[in-house]
Each structure stands twice: as C-alpha cells, then as structure tokens.
VOBA-1610 file (N, C-alpha, C; in pm, whole numbers, padded with zeros to 5 digits, always signed):
BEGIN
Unk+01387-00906+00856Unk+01456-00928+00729Unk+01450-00802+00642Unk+01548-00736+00572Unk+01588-00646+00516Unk+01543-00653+00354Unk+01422-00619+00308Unk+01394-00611+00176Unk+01483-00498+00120Unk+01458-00407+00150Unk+01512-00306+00067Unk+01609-00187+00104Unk+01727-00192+00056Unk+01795-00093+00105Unk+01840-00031-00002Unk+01825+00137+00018Unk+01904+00237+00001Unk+02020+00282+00049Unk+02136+00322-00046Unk+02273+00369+00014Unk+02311+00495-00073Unk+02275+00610-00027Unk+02351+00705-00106Unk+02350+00736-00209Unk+02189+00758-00258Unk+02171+00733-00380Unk+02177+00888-00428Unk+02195+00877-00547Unk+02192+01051-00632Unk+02092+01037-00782Unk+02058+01132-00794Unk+01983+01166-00901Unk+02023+01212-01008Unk+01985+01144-01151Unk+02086+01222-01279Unk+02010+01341-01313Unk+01860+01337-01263Unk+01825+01450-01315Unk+01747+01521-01252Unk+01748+01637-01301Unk+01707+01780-01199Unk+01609+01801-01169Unk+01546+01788-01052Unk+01427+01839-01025Unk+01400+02016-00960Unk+01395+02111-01095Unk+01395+02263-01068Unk+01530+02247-01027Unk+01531+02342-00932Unk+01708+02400-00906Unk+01790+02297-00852Unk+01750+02156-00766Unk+01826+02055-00718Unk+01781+01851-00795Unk+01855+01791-00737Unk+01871+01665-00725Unk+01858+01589-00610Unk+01759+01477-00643Unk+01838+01370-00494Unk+01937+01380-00484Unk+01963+01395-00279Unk+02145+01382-00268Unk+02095+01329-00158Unk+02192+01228-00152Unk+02212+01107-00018Unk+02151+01076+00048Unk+02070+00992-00061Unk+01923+00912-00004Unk+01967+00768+00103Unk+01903+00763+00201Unk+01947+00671+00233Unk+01867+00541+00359Unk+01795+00470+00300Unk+01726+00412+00449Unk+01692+00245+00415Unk+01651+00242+00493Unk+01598+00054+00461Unk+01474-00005+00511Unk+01414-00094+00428Unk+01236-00151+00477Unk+01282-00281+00505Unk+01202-00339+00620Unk+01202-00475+00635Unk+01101-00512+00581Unk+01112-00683+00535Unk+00959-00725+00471Unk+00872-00732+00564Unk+00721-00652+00491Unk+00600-00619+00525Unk+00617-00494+00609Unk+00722-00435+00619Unk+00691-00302+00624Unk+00657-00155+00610Unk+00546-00142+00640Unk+00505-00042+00569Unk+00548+00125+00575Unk+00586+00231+00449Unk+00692+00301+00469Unk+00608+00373+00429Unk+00598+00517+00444Unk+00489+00649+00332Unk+00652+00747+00351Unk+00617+00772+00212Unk+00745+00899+00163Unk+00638+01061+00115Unk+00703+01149+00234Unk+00598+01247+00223Unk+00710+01387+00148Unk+00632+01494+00118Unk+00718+01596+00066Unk+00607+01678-00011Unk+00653+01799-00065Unk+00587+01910-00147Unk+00578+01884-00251Unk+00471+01888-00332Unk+00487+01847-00473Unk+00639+01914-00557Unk+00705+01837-00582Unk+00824+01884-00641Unk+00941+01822-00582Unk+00962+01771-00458Unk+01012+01745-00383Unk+01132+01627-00435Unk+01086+01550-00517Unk+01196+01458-00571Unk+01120+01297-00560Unk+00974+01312-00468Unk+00900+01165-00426Unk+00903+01042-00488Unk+00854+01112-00655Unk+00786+01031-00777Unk+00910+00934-00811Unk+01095+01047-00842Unk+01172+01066-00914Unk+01231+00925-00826Unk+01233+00937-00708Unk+01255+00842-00574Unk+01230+00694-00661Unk+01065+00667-00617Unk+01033+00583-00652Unk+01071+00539-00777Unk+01079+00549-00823Unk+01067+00545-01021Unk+01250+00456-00996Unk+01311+00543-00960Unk+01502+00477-00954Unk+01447+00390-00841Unk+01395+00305-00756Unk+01367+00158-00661Unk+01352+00121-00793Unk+01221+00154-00854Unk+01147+00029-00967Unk+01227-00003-01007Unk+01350+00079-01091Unk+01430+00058-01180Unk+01373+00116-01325Unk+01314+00228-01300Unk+01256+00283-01413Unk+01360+00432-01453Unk+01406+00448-01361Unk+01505+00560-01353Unk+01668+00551-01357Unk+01762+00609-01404Unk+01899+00575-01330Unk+01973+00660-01244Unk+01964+00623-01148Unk+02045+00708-01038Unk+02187+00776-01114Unk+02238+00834-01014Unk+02366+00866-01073Unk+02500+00826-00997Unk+02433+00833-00905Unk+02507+00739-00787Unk+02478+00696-00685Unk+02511+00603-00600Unk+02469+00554-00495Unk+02391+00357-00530Unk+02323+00333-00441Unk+02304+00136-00492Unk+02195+00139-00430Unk+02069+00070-00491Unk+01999-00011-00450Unk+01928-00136-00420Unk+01972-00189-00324Unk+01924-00362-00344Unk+01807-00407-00279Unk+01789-00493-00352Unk+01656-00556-00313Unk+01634-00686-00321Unk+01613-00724-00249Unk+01581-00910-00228Unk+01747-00979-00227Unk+01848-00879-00157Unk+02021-00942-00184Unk+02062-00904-00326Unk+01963-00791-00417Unk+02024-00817-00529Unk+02031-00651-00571Unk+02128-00595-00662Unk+02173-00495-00679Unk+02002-00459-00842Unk+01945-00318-00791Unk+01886-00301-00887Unk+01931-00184-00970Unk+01961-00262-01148Unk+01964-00174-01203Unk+01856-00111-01325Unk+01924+00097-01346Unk+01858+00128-01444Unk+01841+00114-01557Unk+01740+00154-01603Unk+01753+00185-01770Unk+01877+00150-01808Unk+01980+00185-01803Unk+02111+00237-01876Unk+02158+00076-01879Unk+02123+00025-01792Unk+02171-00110-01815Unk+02067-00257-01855Unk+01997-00234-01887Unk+01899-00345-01939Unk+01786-00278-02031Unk+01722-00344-02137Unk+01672-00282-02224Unk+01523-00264-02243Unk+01484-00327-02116Unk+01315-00287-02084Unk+01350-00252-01936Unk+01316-00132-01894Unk+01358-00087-01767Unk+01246-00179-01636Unk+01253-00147-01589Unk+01193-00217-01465Unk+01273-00302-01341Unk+01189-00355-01266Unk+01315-00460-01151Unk+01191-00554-01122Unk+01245-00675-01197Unk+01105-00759-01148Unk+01117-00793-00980Unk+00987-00811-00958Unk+00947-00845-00842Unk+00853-00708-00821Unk+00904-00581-00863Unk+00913-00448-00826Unk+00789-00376-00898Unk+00672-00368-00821Unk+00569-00345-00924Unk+00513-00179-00863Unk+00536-00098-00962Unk+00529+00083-00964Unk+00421+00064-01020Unk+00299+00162-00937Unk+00158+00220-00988Unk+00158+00375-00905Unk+00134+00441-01036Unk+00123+00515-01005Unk-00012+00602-01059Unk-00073+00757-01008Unk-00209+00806-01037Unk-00269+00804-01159Unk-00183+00768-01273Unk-00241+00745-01359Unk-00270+00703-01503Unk-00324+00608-01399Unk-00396+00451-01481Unk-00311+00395-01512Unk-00270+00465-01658Unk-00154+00384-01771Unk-00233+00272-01845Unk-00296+00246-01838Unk-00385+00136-01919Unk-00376+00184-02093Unk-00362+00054-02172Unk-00364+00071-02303Unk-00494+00076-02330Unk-00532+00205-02419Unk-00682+00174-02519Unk-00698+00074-02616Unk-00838+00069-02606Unk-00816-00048-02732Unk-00767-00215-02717Unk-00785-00214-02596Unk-00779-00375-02537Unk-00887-00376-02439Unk-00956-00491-02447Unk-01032-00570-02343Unk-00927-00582-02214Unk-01021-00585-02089Unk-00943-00607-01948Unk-00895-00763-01958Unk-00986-00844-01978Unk-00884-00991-02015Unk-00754-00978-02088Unk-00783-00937-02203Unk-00674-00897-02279Unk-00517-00856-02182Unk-00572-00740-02160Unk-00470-00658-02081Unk-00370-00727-01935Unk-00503-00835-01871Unk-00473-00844-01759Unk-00403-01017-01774Unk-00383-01055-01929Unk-00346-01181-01956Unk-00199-01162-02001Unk-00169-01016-02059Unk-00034-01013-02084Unk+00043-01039-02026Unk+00054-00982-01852Unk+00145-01006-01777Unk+00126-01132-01685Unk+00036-01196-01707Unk+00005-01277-01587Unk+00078-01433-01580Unk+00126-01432-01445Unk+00239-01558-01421Unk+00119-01613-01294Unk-00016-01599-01292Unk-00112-01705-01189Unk-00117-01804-01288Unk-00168-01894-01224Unk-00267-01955-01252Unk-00417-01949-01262Unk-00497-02016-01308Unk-00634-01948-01360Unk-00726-01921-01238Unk-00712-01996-01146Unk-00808-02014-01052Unk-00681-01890-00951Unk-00561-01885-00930Unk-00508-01798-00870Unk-00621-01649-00951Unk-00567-01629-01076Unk-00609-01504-01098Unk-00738-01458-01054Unk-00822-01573-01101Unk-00986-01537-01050Unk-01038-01466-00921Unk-00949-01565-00804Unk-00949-01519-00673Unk-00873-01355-00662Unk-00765-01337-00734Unk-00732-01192-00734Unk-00811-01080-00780Unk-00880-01101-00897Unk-00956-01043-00969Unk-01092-01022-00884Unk-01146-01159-00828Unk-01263-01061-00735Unk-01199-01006-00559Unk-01105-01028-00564Unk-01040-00942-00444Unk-01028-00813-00507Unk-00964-00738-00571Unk-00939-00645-00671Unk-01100-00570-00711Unk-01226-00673-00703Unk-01337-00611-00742Unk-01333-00550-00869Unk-01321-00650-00968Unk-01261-00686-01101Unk-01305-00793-01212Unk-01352-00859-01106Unk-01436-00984-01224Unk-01531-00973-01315Unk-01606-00854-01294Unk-01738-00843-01376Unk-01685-00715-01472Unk-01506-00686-01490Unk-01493-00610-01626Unk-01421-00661-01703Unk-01406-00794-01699Unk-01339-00845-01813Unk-01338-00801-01939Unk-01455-00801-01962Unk-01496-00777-02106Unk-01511-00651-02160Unk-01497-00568-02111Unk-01508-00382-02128Unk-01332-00362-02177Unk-01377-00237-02265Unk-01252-00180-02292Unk-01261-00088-02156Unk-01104-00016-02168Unk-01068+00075-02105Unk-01149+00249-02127Unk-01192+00260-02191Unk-01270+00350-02256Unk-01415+00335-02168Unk-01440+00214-02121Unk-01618+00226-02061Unk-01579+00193-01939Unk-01445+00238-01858Unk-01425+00235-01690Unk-01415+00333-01661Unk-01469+00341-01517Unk-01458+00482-01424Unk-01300+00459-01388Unk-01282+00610-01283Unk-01158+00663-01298Unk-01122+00510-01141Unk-01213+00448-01092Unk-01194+00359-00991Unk-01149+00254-01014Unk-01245+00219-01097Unk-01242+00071-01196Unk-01113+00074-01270Unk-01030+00182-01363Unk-00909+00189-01397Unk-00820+00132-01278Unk-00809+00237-01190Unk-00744+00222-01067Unk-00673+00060-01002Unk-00783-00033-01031Unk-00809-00169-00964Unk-00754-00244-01055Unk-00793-00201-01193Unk-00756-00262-01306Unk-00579-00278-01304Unk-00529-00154-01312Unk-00378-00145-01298Unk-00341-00217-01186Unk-00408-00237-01094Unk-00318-00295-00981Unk-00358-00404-00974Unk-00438-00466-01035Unk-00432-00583-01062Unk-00340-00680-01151Unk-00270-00577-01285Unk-00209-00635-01397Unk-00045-00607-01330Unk-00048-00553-01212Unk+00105-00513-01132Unk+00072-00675-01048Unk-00048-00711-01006Unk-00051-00820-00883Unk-00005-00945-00948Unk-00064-00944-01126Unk-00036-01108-01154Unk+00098-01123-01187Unk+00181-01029-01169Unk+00343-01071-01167Unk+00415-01094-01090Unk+00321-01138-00984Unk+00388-01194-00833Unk+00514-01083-00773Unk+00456-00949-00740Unk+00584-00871-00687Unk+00574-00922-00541Unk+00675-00898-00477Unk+00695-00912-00334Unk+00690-00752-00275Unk+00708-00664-00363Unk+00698-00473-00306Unk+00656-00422-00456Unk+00550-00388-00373Unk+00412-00286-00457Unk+00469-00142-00371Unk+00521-00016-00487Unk+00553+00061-00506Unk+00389+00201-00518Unk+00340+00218-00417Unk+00182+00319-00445Unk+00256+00462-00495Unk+00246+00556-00596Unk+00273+00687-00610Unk+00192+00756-00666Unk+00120+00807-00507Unk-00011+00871-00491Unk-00159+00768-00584Unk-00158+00713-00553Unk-00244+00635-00566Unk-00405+00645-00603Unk-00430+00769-00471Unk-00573+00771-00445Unk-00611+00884-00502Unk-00503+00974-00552Unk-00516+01127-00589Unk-00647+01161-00675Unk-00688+01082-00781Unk-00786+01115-00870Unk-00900+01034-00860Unk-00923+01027-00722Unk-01004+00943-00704Unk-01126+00984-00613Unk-01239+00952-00610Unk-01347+01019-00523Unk-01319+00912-00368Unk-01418+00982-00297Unk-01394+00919-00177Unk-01465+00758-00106Unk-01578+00794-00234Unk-01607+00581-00249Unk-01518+00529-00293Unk-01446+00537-00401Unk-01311+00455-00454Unk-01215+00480-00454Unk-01125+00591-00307Unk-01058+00569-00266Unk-01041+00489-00122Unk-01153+00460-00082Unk-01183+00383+00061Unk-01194+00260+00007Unk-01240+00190-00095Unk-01271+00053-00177Unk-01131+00028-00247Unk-01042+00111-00285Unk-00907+00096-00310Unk-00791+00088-00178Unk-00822+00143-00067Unk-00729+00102+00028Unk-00776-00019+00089Unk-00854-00046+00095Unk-00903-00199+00136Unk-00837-00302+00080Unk-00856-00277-00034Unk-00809-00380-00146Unk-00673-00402-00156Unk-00574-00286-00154Unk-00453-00288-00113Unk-00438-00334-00014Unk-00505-00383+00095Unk-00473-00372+00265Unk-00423-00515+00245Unk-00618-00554+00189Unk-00606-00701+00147Unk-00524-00783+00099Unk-00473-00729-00014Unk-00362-00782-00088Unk-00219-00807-00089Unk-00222-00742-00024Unk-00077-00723+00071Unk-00069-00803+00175Unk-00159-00849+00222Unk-00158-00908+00331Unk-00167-01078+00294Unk-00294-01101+00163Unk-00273-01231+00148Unk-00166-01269+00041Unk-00082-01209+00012Unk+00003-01252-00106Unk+00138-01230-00044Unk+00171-01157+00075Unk+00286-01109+00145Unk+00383-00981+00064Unk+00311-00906+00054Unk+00351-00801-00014Unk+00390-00685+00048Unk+00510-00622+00042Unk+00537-00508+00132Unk+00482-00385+00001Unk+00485-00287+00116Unk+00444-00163+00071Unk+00515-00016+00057Unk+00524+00035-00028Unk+00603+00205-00021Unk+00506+00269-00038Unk+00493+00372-00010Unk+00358+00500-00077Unk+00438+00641-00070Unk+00374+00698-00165Unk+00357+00872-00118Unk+00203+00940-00150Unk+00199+01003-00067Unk+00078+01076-00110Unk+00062+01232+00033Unk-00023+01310-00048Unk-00004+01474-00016Unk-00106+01454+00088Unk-00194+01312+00128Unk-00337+01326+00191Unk-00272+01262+00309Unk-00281+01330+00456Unk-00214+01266+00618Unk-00338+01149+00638Unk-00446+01173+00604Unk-00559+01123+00623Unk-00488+00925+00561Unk-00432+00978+00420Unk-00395+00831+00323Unk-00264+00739+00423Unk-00153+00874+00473Unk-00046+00830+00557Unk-00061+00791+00715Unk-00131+00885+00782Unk-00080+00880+00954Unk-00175+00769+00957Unk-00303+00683+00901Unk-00345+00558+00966Unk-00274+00413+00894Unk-00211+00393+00826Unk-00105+00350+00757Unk+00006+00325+00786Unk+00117+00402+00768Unk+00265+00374+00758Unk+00269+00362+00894Unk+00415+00261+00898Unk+00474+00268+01050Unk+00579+00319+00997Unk+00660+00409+00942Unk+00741+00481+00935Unk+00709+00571+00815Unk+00776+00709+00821Unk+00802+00805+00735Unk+00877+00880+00699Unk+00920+00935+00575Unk+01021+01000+00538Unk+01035+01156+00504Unk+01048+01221+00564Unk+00982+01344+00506Unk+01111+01382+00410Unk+01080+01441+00241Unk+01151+01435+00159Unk+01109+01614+00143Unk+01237+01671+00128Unk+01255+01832+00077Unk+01350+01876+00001Unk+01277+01929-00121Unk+01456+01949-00197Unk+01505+01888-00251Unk+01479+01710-00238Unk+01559+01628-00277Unk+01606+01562-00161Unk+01624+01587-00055Unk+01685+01576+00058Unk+01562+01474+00163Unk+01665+01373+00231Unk+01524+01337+00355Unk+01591+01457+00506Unk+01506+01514+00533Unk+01516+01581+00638Unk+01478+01562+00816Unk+01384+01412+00749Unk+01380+01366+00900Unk+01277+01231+00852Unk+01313+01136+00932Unk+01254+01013+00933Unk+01199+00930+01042Unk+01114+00867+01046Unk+01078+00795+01199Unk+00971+00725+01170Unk+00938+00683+01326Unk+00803+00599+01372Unk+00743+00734+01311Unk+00558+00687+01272Unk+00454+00753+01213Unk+00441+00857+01324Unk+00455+00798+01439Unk+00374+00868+01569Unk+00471+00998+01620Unk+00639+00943+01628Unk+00705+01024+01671Unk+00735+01194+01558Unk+00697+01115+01398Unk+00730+01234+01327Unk+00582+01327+01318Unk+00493+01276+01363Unk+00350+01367+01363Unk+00369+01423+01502Unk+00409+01389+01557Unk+00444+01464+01713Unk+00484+01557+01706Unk+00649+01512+01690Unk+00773+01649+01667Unk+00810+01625+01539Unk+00717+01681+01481Unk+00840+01752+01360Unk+00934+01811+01374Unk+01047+01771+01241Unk+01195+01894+01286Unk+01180+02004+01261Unk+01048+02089+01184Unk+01051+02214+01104Unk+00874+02242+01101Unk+00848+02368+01082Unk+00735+02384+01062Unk+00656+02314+00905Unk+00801+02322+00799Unk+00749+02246+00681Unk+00729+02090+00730Unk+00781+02016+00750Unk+00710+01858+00812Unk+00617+01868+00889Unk+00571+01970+01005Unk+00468+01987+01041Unk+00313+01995+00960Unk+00357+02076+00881Unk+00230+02099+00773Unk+00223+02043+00712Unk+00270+01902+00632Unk+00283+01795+00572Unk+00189+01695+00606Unk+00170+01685+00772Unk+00100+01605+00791Unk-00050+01625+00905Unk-00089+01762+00830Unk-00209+01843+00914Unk-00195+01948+01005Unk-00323+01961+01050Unk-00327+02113+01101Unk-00193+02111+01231Unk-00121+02222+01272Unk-00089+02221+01377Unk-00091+02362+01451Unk-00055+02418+01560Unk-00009+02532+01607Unk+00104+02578+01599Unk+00176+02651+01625Unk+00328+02722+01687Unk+00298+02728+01849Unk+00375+02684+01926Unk+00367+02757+02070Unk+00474+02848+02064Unk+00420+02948+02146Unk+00603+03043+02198Unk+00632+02989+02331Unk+00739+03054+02391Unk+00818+03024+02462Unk+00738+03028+02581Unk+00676+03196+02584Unk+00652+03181+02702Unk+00503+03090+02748Unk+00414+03081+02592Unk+00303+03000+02596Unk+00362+02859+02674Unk+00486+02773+02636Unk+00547+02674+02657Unk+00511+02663+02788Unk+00591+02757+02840Unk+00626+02763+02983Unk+00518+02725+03070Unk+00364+02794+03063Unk+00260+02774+03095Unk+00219+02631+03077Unk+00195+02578+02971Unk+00166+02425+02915Unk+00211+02359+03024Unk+00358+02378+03050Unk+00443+02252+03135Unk+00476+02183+03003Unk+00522+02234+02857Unk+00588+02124+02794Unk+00687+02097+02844Unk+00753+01949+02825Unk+00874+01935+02880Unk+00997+01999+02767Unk+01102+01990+02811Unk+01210+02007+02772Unk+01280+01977+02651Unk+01227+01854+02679Unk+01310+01717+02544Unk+01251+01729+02462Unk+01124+01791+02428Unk+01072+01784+02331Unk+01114+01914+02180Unk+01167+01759+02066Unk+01224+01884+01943Unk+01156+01962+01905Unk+01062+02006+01955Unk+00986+02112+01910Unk+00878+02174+01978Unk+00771+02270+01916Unk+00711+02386+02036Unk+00525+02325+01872Unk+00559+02246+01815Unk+00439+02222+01742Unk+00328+02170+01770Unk+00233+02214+01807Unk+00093+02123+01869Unk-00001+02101+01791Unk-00031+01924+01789Unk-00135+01945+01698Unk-00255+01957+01794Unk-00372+02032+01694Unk-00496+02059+01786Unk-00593+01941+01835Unk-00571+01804+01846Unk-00611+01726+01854Unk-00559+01698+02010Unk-00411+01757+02038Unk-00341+01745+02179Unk-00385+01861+02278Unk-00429+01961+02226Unk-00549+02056+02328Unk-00646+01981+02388Unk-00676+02023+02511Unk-00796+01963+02587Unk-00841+02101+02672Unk-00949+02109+02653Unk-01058+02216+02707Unk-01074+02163+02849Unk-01042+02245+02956Unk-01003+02226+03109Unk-01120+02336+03176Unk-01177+02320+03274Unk-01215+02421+03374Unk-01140+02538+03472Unk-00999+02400+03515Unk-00893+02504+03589Unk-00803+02549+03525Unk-00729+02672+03553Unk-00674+02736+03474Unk-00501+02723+03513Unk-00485+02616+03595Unk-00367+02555+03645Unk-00277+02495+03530Unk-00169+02553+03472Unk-00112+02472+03371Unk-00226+02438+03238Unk-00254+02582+03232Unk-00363+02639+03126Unk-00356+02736+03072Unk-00373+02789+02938Unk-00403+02887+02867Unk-00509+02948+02858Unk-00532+03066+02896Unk-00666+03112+02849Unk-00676+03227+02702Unk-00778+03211+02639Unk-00828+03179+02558Unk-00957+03216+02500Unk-00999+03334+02379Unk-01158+03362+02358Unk-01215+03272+02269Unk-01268+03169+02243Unk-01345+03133+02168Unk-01361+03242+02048Unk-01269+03223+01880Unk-01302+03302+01799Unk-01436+03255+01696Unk-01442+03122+01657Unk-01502+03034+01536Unk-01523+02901+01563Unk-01603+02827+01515Unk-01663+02688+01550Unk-01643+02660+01383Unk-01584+02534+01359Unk-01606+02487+01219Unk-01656+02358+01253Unk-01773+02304+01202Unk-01804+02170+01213Unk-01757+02112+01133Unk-01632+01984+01173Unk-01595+01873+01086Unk-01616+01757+01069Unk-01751+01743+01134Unk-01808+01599+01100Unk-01790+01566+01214Unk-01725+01494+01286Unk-01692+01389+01376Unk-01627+01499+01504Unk-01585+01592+01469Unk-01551+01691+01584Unk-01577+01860+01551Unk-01561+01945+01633Unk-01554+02072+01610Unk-01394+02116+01604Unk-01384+02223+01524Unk-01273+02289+01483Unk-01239+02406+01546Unk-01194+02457+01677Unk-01202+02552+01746Unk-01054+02704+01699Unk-01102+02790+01684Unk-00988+02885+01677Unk-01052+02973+01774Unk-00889+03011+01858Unk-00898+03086+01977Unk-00761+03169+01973Unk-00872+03262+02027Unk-00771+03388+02025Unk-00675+03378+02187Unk-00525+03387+02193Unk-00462+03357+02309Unk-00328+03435+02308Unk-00311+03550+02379Unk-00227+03602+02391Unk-00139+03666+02262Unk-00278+03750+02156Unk-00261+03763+02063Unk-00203+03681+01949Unk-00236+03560+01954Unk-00240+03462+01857Unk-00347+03390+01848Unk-00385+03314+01702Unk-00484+03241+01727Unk-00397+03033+01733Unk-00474+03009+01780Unk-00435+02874+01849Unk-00557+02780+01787Unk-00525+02653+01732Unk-00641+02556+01693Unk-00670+02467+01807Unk-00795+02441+01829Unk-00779+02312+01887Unk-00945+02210+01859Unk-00923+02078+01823Unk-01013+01985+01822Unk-01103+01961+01951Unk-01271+01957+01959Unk-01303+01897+02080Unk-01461+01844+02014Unk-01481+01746+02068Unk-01649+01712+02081Unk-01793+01745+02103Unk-01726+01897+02207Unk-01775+01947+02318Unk-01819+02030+02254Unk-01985+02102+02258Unk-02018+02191+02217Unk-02003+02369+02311Unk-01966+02430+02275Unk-01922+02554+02283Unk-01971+02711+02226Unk-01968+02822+02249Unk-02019+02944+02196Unk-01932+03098+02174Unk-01951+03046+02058Unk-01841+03199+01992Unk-01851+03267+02112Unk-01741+03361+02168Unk-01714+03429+02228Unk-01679+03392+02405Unk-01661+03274+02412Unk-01686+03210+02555Unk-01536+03197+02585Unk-01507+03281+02672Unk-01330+03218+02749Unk-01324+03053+02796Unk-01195+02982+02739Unk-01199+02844+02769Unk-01068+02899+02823Unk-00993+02726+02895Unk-00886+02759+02905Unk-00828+02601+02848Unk-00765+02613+02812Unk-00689+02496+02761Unk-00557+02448+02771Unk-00516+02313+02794Unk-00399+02274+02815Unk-00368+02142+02726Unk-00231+02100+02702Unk-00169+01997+02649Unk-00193+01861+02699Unk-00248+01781+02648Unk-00240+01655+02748Unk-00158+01600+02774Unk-00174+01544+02824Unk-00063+01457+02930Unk+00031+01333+02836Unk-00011+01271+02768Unk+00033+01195+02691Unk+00085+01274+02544Unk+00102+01389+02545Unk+00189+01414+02425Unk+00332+01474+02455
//
C-alpha cells in the first residue's frame, strides 16, 4: 500500500545557487526510507514541503489518497497525520513536560502513560525544559509528535546532537514505536552508521537533485559516483587494470570497494599484492592501509598483522 507519493516536485526557494527539481518517488506503509546528501543538499527543505511546512512550487504530494498542502494554503502550516522532528528540540521554555505534552494530545490517559514510559519519559513530567539533558529533550519532542496519532514520523537528523548513550536509547525507542503504533518512517542523517542498519531504501540527494536511489544494499555496493560513495563510508577507487586482476565482473556500475569487501588471502591467484602501510584499531576490527601499485587501498580484517608485511588481497565473492 502506497503511503506516500512524490510527483515532480519543485522548490520555491533557493538553496545557494539551485532548487529542488523533479523530485520524485514513493513509500509504502511501514517502509522505511533514509534521504542522504551533503549538508546543503536540499534534505531538510525536502522534508519540511512532505510535512507541509514548506510550499513547493510545483509538483504534488499525497499522502494517505490525499493531496498535501502548503503554508500558502491553510493558516497553521502542517499535514496532520504528518509529524516533523527535527535536531532541535523546539520545546517551549517555561512549561512543565505535562503541560507541553497535554497540548497536543488526542490519547487517552492510560494510552499516553504507556507511550510516555516507552519514550522513557514518565519520571519528567514535572521538570521544565530548562532542567533536561540534550536526550531527555530529544524523547520529549517525540513524544508530543506521538500523541497526535501520526501514521509517518518524519526524523531530520535526529541523533545529530546527541551523545552516543542517547543516541542508541533514542533509536530503540523509535524502533519501538513505530512498530507498536504502525508508524512509517523517513530520515536523513550524515551518520551511515544511523542509515545502512536501518533503511530498506535510499535516496541519495545532490544539488537538489536525487541522483540515484535503491535497495540499502545495492546503493552501498555501487554507487553511481564517487560523491554517493562517500556518503555512506569508507571506500576505495579500483583502476582498470587493478579490476582486471580482482576478476570484478563486468555489470558492475562501478570500480568502488568498500574495505569491508577485501579479504586477506595467502594465494596470490586473483589477488593483489600489497605492503602493509598502518594498522588503525577500530574497536571491533582493524583498519588496514596498503600500499598497491602505487596507491593506497583500505581494507577491514580481524586478523592481526605487522606494519610492513606483504599481504595479498582479493574481493569476495559475494560482492
């Protein structure tokens, strides 16, 4: 079923030298979408014209069978159902969280309660906005977006100002919530870490422009460009004749490897060789740069290793 579609949408206003031009795609309900791009890119400007916080300049967007409009045409902007959070906060000073979280609310009492300690929220009722961390804000807002019963929660960048306890206690909570209330999802955010375990599709946005879209898996694969490549983590360049060696195949749109698709081999059969330049420990793996036919080349492994040691390495088989 078709929640949301875009057709050709345009932008009235300028982002630096361009505009959205001919936006165009569609979410089914409960599907989850991440919209990626350079800061500047047009992401925010995106989202903001779905909510109905923006007015396109041309083009339609509907949602739930129904045409959403901007500003220009109704006199508190928004699109109910359509609930936009974005990095930050927005919370009024000078109100209690009851307060705040009673304005908008269409639960019921015992509904809200149960949201509120899903949300990890119950024990700030009574605090102004002034005595919450930058987390506790965070939960707060998306909680006063939850009691208006949206069917698509709108994330824009979400986790950005956030440490890494309460951005892991905030994607949970979203996971959660979405899941028991039937809530689809949009996001953007600059972190691959926030997108590639997440979205089943993505948009890569440049310029204003989408430049390529897909399954999560196929656009972290092949990117169309070295800019979507770097969008979503480390990768390599291969050359041609490096190619050749690999055995990449043919079909593939591109020569981009991420270093996670290197595998450290003994035989040098449909292998690169390779000096061991640097070891970076990243926690959970090593970070290898190797010097290869006067380039340096990344690649991920487990395997402990020693500056200066010839490896030889090849592509696996499954990329």
């Amino acid at each position: 079923m078709i929640l949301l579609k875009i057709s050709n949408l345009y932008s009235e206003e300028l982002l630096g030298n361009f505009s959205l031009s001919n936006i165009s795609f569609t979410q089914q309900k409960f599907e989850k979408i991440a919209i990626v791009g350079e800061t500047g890119s047009g992401k925010s400007t995106l989202l903001k014209m779905i909510a109905g916080l923006i007015q396109p300049k041309d083009g339609e967007i509907i949602f739930e069978n129904k045409k959403v409009r901007g500003p220009n045409w109704q006199l508190v902007a928004g699109q109910k159902r359509i609930a936009y959070l974005s990095q930050h906060f927005e919370l009024r000073n000078n109100y209690k969280m009851e307060e705040l979280l009673l304005y908008a609310n269409e639960l019921t009492n015992e509904e809200a309660s149960d949201l509120y300690k899903l949300c990890k929220i119950d024990h700030l009722m009574k605090r102004n906005s002034y005595e919450l961390s930058g987390g506790e804000k965070q939960r707060i807002a998306l909680a006063r977006l939850l009691v208006s019963k949206p069917s698509l929660l709108i994330l824009d960048e979400p986790y950005s100002n956030l440490d890494l306890i309460h951005k892991k206690i905030l994607k949970t909570i979203v996971d959660n919530v979405c899941k028991k209330y039937e809530i689809t999802c949009i996001m953007t955010s600059h972190d691959p870490n926030d997108v590639l375990p997440w979205a089943e599709e993505i948009l890569v946005l440049k310029q204003g422009k989408i430049i390529q879209k897909g399954k999560t898996l196929e656009v972290y694969k092949n990117p169309v460009n070295e800019y979507a490549a770097a969008l979503l983590g480390s990768y390599n360049i291969v050359t041609n004749e490096q190619a050749a060696v690999l055995k990449i195949e043919n079909n593939r749109t591109s020569k981009f490897i991420r270093p996670n698709d290197f595998e450290i081999v003994k035989e040098i059969e449909n292998a690169l060789s390779a000096i061991l330049v640097s070891i970076k420990f990243m926690g959970g793996y090593n970070e290898l740069s190797l010097l290869c036919e006067g380039i340096i080349l990344i690649a991920n492994t487990t395997n402990l290793y020693e500056v200066g040691e010839r490896l030889n390495i090849r592509v696996k088989e499954f990329c």
